[in-house]
N, C-alpha and C positions, 0 to 999 in steps of 0.2 A: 478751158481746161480747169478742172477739178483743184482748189487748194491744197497743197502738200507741206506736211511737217517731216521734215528729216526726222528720223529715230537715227539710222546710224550710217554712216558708211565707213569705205573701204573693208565692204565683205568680200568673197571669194566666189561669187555666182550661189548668191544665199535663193533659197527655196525653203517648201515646204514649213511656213510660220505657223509656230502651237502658242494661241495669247495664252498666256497664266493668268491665277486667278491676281498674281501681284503686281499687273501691269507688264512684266516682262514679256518678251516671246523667246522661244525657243524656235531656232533655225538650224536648218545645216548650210554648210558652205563645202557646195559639189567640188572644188576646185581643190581646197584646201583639205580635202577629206576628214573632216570634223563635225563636231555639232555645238554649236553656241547659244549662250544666253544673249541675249542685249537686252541692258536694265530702260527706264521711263527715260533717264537723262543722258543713255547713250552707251554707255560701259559696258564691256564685253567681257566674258570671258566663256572660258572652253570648259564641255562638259566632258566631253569625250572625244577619241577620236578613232573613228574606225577603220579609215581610210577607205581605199576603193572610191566611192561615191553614190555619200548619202546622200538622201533625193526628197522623197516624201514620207510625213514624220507625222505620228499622231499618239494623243496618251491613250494609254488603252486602262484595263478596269483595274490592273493591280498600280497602277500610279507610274507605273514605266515607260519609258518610249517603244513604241515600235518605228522602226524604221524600215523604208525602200532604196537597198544599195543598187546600183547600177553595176559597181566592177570600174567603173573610172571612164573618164573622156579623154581625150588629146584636145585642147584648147588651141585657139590664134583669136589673134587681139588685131580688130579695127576700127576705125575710125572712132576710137576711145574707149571699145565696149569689149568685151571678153564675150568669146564664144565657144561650146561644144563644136567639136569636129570628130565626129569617130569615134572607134572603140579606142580604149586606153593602150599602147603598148603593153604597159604592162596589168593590164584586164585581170581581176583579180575572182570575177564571179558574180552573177547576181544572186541575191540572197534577202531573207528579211532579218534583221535584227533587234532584238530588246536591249534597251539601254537604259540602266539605273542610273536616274537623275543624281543622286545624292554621291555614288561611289564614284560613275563615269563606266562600270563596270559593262562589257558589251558581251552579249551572247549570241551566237547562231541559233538563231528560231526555224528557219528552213532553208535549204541550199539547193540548188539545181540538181535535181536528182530526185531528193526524195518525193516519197510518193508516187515515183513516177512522171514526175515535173520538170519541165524544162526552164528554168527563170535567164533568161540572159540579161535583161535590165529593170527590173521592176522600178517604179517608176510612184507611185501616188497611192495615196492608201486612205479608208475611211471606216469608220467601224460602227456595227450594225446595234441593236437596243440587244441582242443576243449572245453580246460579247464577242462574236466572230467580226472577220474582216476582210472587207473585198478590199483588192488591191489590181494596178496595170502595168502589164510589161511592156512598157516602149521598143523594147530589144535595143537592136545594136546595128549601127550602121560600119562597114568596112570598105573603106573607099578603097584597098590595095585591093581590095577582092570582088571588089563592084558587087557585094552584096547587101541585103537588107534583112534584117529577120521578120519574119510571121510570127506574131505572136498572140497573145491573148490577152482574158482576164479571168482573174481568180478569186478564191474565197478560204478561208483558213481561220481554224480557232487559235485561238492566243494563248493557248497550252501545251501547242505544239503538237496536237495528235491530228492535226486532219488539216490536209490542203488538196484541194482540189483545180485545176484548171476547169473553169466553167463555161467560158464562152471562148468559142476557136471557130473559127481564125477572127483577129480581129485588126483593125487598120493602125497599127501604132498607137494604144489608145495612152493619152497623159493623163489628165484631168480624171478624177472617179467623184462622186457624191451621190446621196442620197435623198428621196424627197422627205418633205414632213413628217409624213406618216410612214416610210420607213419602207412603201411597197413599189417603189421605182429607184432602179439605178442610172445613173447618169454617168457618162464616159465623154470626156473630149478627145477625138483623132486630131493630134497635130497637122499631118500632111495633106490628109483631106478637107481641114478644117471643117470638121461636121463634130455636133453634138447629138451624142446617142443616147436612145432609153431602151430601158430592155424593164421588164415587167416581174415582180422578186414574186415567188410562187409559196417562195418556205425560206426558211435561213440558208445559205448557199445554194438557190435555185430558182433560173429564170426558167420563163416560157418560153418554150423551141420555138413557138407558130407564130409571136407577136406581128411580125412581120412577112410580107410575101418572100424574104431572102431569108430567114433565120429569125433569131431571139431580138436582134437589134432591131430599133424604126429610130429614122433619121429625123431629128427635132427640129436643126434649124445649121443652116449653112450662107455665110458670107461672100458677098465679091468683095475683091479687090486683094492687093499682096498680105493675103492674112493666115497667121495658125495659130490654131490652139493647143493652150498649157494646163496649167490646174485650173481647179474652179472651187468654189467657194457658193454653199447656198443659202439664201435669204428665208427668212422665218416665212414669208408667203411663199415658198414653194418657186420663186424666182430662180436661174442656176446663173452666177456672175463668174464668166468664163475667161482666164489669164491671157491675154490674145496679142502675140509678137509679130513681129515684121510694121502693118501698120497700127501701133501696140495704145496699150489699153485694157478696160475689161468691159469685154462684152456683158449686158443681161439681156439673159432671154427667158422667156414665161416658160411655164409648162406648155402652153399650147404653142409653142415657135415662133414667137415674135419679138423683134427684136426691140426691148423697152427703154434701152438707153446705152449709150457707146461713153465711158468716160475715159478721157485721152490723159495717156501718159506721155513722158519723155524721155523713155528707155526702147528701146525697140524687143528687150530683151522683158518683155513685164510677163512673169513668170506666176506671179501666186496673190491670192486672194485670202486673208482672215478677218474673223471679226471679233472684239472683244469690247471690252467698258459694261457699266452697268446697263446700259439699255442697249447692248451690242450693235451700236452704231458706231463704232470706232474700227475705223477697215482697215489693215495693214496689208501692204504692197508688195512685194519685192520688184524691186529694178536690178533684175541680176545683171545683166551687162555692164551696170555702173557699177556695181555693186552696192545699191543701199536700201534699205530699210526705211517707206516711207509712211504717212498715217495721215487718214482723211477722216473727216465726219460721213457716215452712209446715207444715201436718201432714207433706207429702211433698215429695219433690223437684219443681221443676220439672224441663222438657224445658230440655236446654241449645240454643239455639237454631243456624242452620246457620255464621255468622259474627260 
């Protein structure tokens, strides 16, 4: 196993890490319906809070966060770990939000509806050299109702005039990224534990044919009790994929092979970043324990578009 430096714990099922340029990362904590800093030496504090559940968090080109609310979980706690179970009782919507770092100040940037759109839990978000941003809806699982949502993945500008659902139907996709050059999108499906590519044609648009079933072709798929979370990609076009149950992060090439398995000791290892000067500084989340941890990378990450 991988050496690990604590950055922080006692988070709230933190996800979705944004490294700053000052060392800090910016997280949310789905549990606690918030969104936090944690500084180099561990201190916390709260930027905002928007409730529901924040999820995946990225800065976009006017220096704000964008944010992937979910609408909330219902939690149970075992064997030391905290876990999602179902939609929230009190389910509040899925939605994307902007949140100004400096004020806390939160805005609805799009809600289920508009457009046309159905969002039940958006879920991970990445943003493109064009200023737009694809983003995935995990949906929503209802165990009183034995149902699952169908959902997708989408595309939307960060001024709020255009969102689109782009690829339908898709398997509960968590994880989004993009390659080097900016012309492949990458999705991780938690339950199927597969990593998907789909081939970018124009700013919000893949190719229908890539594949004998649709826009999607399957890159690379796991035995054993495994699924995927976010992912995080490596300046070689590498996708290092969050992978829970038997947990860790996967990397796998571009061409589907798996280059190296580095083991955690969270079963809940949820997120991938990378910061420092030579972007070999990788932060972790163990959302199940709740902490914030940091390793040296074999390689660089991709530095991401803002």
């Amino acid at each position: 196993m991988a050496e690990f430096e604590l950055v922080a714990d006692g988070l709230r099922f933190p996800e979705g890490p944004v490294v700053m340029p000052d060392g800090s990362v910016i997280l949310v904590e789905i549990a606690q319906g918030q969104i936090t800093r944690v500084r180099p030496d561990g201190s916390k504090s709260v930027i905002a809070k928007p409730g529901g559940g924040p999820n995946g968090l990225a800065m976009g080109p006017d220096g704000k966060l964008y944010c992937c609310n979910n609408g909330g979980f219902e939690y149970m706690e075992a064997n030391g770990f905290l876990a999602p179970h179902g939609i929230a009782k009190d389910y509040s919507g899925g939605r994307i939000e902007r949140i100004d770092i400096e004020t806390g100040e939160v805005e609805i940037l799009y809600k289920s509806g508009d457009f046309g759109c159905s969002l039940r839990g958006p879920n991970d978000i990445v943003f493109d050299a064009h200023g737009g941003f694809w983003f995935t809806d995990h949906g929503k699982i209802d165990y009183a109702k034995r149902s699952h949502d169908v959902v997708g993945i989408f595309y939307a500008k960060a001024d709020g005039s255009h969102l689109e659902e782009v690829i339908f139907p898709s398997n509960n996709p968590n994880g989004v990224g993009l390659s080097p050059d900016g012309n492949t999108l990458y999705a991780a499906e938690t339950y199927t534990c597969r990593l998907m590519q789909f081939n970018i044609t124009a700013p919000g648009k893949v190719a229908g044919d890539a594949g004998p079933g649709g826009p999607g072709i399957p890159v690379y798929r796991p035995a054993g009790y495994k699924f995927f979370d976010s992912l995080g990609m490596e300046a070689n076009g590498n996708i290092c994929v969050a992978t829970i149950g038997e947990c860790g992060i996967s990397v796998i090439s571009p061409a589907g092979e798996l280059v190296e398995f580095v083991a955690t000791d969270d079963i809940f290892t949820t997120n991938i970043a990378f910061g420092g000067d030579d972007m070999m500084d990788a932060y972790i989340c163990l959302s199940g324990s709740g902490r914030l941890v940091k390793t040296r990378w074999a390689r660089p990450g991709l530095k991401l578009q803002y």
